[in-house]
C-alpha positions as CSV (number, residue, x, y, z in Angstrom):
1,X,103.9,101.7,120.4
2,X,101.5,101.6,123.2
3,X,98.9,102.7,125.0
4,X,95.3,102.2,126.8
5,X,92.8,104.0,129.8
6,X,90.1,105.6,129.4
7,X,91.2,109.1,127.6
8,X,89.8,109.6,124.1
9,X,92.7,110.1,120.9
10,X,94.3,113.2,120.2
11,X,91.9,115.3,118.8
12,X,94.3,116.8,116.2
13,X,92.7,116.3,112.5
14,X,94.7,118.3,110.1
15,X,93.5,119.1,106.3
16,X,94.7,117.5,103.6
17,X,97.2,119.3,102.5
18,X,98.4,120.5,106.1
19,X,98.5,116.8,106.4
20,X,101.4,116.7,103.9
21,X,103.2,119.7,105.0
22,X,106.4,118.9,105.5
23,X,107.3,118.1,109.0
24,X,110.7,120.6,111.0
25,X,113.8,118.9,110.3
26,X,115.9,121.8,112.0
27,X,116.7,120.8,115.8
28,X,114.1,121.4,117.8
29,X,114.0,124.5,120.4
30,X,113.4,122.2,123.3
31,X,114.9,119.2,124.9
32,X,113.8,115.6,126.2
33,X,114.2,116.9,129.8
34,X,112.0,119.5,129.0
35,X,109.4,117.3,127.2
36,X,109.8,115.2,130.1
37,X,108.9,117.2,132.4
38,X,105.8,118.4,130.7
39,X,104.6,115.0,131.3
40,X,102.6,113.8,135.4
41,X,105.3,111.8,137.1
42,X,102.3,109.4,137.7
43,X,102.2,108.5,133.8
44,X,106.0,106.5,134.1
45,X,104.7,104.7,137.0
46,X,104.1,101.1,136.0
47,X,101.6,98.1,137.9
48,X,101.7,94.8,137.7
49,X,97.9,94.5,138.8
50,X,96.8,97.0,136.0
51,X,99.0,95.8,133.1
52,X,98.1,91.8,133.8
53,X,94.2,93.3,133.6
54,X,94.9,93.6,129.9
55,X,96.5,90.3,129.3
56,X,93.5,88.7,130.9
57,X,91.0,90.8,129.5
58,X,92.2,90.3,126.1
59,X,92.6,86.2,126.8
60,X,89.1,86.4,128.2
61,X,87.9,87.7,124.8
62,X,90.0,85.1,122.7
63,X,88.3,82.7,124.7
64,X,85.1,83.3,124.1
65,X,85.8,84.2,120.3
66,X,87.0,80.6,119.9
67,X,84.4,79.1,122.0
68,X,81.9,80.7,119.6
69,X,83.7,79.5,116.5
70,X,83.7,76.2,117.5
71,X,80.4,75.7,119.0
72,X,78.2,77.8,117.1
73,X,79.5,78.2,113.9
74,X,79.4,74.7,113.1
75,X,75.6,74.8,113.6
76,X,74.9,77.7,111.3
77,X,73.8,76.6,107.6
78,X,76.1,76.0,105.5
79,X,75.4,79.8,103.4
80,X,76.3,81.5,106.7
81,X,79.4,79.6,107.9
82,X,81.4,82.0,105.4
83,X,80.0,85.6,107.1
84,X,80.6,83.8,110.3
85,X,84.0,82.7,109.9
86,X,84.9,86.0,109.0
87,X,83.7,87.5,111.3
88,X,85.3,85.4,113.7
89,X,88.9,85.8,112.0
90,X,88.3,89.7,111.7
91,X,88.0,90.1,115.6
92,X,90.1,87.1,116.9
93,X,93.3,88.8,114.9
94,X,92.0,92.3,116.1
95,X,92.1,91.1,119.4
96,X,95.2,88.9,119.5
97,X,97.2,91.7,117.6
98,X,96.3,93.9,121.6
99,X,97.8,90.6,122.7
100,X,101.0,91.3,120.3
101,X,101.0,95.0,121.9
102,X,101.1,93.7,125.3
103,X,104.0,91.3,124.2
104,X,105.9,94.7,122.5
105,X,105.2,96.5,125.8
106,X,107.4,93.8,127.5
107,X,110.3,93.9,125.4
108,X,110.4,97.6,126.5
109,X,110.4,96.8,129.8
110,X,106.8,98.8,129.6
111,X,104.8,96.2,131.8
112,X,106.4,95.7,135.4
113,X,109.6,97.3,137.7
114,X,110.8,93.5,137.1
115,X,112.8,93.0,134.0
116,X,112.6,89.0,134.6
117,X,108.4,88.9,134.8
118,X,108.4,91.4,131.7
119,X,110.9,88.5,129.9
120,X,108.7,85.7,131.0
121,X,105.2,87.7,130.2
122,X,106.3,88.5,126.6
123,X,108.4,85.1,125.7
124,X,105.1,83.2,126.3
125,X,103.2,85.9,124.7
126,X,104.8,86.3,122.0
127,X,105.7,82.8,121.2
128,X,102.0,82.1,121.2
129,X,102.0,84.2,118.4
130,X,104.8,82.6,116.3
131,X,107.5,85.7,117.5
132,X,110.8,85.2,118.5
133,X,110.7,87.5,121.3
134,X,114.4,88.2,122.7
135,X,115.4,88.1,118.8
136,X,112.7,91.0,118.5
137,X,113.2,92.9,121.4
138,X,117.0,93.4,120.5
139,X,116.2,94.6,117.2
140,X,113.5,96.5,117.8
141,X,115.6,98.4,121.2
142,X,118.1,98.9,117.9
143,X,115.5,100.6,116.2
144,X,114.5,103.0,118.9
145,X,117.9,104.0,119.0
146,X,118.6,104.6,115.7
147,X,114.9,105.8,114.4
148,X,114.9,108.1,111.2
149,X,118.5,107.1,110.2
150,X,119.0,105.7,106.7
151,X,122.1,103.5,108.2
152,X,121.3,102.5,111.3
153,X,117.7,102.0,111.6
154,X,116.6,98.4,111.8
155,X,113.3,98.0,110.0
156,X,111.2,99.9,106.9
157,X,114.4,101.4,106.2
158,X,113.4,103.6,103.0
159,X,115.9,103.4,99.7
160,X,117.5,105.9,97.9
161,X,116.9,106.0,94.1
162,X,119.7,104.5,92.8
163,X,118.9,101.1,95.4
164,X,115.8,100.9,93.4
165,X,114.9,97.4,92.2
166,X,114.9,97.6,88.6
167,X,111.2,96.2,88.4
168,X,110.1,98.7,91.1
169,X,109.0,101.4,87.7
170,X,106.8,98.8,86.3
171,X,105.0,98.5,90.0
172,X,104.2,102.0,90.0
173,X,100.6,101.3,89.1
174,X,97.1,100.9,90.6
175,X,97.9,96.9,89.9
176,X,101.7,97.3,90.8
177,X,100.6,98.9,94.2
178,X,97.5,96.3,95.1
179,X,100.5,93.5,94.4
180,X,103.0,95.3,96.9
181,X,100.4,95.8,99.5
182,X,99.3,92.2,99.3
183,X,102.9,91.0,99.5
184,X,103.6,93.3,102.1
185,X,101.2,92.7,104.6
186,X,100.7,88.5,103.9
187,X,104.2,87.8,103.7
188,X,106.0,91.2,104.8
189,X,106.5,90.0,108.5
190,X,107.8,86.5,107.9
191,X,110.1,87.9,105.2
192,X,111.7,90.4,107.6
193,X,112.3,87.5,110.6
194,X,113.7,85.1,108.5
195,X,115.5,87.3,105.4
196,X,115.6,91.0,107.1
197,X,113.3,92.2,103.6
198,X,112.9,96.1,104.6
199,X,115.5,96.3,107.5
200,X,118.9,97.7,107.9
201,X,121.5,96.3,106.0
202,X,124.4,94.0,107.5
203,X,127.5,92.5,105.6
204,X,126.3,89.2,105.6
205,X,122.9,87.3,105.9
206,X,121.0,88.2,108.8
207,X,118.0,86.4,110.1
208,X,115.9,86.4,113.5
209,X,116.3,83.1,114.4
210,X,120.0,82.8,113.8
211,X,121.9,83.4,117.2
212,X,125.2,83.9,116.1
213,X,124.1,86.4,112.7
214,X,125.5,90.1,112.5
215,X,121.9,91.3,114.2
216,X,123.0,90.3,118.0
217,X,126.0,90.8,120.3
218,X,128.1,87.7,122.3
219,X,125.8,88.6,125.1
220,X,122.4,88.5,123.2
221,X,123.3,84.9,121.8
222,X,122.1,82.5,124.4
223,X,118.6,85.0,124.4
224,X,118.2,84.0,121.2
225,X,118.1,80.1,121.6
226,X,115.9,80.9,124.5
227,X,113.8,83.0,121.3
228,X,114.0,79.7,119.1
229,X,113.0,76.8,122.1
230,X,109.9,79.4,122.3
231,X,108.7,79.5,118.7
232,X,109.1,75.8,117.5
233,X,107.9,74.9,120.4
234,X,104.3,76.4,119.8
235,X,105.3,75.6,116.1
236,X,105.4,71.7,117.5
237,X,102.2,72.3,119.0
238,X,100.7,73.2,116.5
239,X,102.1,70.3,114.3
240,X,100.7,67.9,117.1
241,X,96.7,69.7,117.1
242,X,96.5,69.7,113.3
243,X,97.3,65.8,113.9
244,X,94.5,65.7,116.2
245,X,92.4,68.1,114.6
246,X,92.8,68.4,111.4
247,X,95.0,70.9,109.1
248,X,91.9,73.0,108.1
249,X,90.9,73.1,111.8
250,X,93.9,74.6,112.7
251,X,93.7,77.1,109.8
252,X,90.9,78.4,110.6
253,X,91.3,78.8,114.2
254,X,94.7,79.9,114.7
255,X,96.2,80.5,111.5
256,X,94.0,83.3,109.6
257,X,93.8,85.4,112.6
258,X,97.7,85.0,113.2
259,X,97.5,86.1,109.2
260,X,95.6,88.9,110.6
261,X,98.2,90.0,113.5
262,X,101.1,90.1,110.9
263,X,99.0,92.0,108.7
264,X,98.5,94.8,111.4
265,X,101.6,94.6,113.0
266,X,103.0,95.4,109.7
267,X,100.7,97.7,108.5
268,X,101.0,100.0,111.6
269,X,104.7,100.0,111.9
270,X,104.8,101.0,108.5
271,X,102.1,103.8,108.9
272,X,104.2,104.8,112.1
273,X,107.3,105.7,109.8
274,X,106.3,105.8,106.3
275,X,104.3,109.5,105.1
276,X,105.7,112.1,102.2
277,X,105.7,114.8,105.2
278,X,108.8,113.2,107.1
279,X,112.2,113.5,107.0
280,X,114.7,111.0,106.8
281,X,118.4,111.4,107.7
282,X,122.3,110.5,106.8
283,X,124.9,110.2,109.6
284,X,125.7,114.4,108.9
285,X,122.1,114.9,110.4
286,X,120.5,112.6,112.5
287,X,120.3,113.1,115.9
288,X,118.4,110.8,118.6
289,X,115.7,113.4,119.1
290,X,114.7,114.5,115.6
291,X,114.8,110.9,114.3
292,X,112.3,109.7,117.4
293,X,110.3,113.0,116.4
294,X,110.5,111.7,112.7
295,X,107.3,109.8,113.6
296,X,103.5,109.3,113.3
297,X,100.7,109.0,115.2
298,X,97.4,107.3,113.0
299,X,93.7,107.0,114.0
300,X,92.2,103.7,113.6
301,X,89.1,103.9,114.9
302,X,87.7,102.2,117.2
303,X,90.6,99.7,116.3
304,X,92.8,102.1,118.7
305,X,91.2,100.7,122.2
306,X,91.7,97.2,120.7
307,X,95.6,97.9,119.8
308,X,95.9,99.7,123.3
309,X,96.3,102.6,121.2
310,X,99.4,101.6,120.0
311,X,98.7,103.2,116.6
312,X,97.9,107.0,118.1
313,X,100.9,107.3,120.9
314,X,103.7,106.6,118.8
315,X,105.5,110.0,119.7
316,X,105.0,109.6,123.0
317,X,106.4,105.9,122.9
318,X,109.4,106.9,120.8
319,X,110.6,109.5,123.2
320,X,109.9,107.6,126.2
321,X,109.4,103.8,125.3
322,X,109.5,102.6,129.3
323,X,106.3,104.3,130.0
324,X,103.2,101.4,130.7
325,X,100.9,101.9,127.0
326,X,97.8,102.6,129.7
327,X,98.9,105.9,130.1
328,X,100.8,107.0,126.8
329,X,97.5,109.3,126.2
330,X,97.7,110.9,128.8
331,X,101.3,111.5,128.0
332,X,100.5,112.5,124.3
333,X,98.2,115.2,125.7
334,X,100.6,116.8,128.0
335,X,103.5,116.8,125.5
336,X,101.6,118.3,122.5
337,X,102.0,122.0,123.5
338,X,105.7,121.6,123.8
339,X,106.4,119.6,120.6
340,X,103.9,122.4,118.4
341,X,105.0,121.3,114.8
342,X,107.2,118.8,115.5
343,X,104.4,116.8,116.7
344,X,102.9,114.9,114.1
345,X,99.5,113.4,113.7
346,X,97.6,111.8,110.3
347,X,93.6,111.1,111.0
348,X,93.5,109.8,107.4
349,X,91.5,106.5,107.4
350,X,94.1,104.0,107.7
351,X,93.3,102.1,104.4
352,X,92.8,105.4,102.6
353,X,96.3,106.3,104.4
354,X,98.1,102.5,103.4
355,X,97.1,103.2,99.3
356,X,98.3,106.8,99.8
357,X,102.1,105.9,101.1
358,X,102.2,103.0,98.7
359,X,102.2,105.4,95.9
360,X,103.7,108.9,97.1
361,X,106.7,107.2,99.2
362,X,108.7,104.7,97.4
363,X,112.1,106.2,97.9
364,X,113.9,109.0,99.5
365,X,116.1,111.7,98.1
366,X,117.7,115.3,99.2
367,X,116.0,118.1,97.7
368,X,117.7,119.1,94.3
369,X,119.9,122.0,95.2
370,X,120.2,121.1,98.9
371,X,122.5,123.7,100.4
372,X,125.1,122.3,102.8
373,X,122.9,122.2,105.8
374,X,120.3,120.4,104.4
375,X,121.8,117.8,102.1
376,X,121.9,115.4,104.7
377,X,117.8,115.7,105.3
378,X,115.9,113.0,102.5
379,X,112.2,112.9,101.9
380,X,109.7,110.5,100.1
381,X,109.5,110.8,96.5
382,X,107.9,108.7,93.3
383,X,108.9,110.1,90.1
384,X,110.9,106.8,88.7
């Protein structure tokens, strides 16, 4: 995920049905060296000055979002408290889902040459924002490294046909699918820290906040209690102003925008790997490269220079994920002509996109007939 400056998105805007076109799933005639080296040295480079400028640029903007909820707002008439409040919700999670970016960047070591300030810089970030961050860096680094692989990825980890829930036919609706996406993007992101719903699977239960589950190594452990102190303590916090303020106060400030971040975070990771024109692969095909390549890059809108353009780099990001988000673009540019077809871009409106994969990609399966080669290559499908 990442990216910022000043450079406009890809301009790539494919038809609709070049859109679905199935994406290569042969290995590719190139190598990351050669990608690599496509890319301006300048573009791994990473400043402290220039990434902080984000954090307080967002924080500036959260700032004055909540200093015009709660001073204004409150004098509007009561009819337009309800337009006003949403608006204020809309934009403060917009904004404070850059602030997740920013927070993502760190656990990728993305923000500084420092490895400590990047640690510090995303803990308080991120535990601002109710994240466990050591507990989702590790698992996230896990999912870098195993992107595209039906047994070792670590989140939106597509079924096969037989894993099917046996409810999942009687969801395949217009009603079914409103119900899915509702539960997905209000609840989908709690439900994966505390219960893994839609990662990997492990032998036992596996949760975020639970240092010694099957999720983290001996040396990851004490991280993860650091993870913990972080998130109950803003949880704490939190507890103490609704005291002081009042539950609804709260609510409204903090928690429907936080609703909001979760929503996005989840909606754009699963846009990222979720689309009927890419592959999927067992252990007899995945490599590193084509699962990283077995990505997508969305347009959001203006909602892209908000995110720091984390939702139209993610190539770039999965093949180098150490490069600072502020110059991913530049990155995406440069790599285009080398990755031709592999490279993979949807301009589909995002929420015309979201109802799309909701009902063309609810579980993978080798093409009938597969021939030896290809038997290990799956693909979204939704005939139940």
């Amino acid at each position: 995920m990442g990216a910022g400056g000043n450079m406009s998105a890809p301009s790539t805007k494919k038809g609709d049905q070049s859109v679905l076109r199935r994406a290569p799933h042969s290995k590719p005639p190139f190598t990351l060296s050669q990608i690599k080296k496509a890319i301006p040295p300048h573009c791994f480079q990473r400043s402290v000055l220039r990434s902080f400028s984000y954090v307080v640029y967002d924080l500036i903007i959260v700032s004055l979002l909540y200093f015009a909820a709660t001073t204004f707002i409150p004098l509007l008439p009561t009819p337009l408290t309800y337009p006003a409040w949403i608006a204020y919700w809309i934009c403060q999670g917009c904004v404070c889902t850059g602030i997740w970016v920013i927070a993502h960047e760190c656990g990728h070591h993305a923000f500084s040459d420092y490895q400590w300030l990047d640690d510090t810089v995303g803990l308080v970030l991120h535990s601002l924002l109710l994240v466990p961050y050591f507990s989702w860096k590790y698992s996230h680094r896990r999912h870098h490294s195993n992107t595209g692989s039906l047994e070792r990825d670590e989140v939106f980890v597509p079924k096969p046909k037989s894993e099917m829930s046996w409810f999942s036919k009687y969801l395949n609706n217009p009603p079914g699918r409103v119900l899915t996406l509702t539960v997905t993007l209000t609840l989908g992101w709690p439900l994966y820290l505390t219960f893994n719903v839609s990662g990997r699977h492990y032998e036992r239960f596996a949760c975020h906040f639970d240092p010694h589950g099957p999720i983290y190594s001996d040396r990851e452990r004490l991280q993860i209690y650091i993870s913990d102190i972080g998130f109950f303590t803003v949880v704490y916090g939190l507890y103490l102003l609704a005291a002081a303020k009042g539950l609804t106060w709260v609510i409204c400030i903090y928690g429907v925008p936080l609703l909001i971040v979760n929503s996005f975070l989840v909606l754009i990771t699963y846009l990222q790997h979720t689309h009927p024109s890419l592959p999927h692969y067992d252990s007899s095909e995945w490599d590193w490269l084509r699962g990283a390549l077995a990505t997508m890059d969305r347009d959001y809108g203006i909602l892209n220079k908000v995110f720091h353009n984390i939702t139209d780099t993610h190539v770039a990001h999965h093949l180098f994920s150490t490069m600072p988000h502020y110059n991913a673009m530049e990155a995406t540019k440069a790599i285009k002509p080398i990755l031709g077809d592999y490279y993979q871009f949807d301009g589909t409106s995002f929420y015309k996109a979201m109802w799309r994969e909701a009902r063309e990609c609810m579980y993978v399966a080798p093409d009938e007939g597969s021939d030896q080669v290809n038997k290990g290559v799956f693909w979204y499908n939704n005939k139940l």
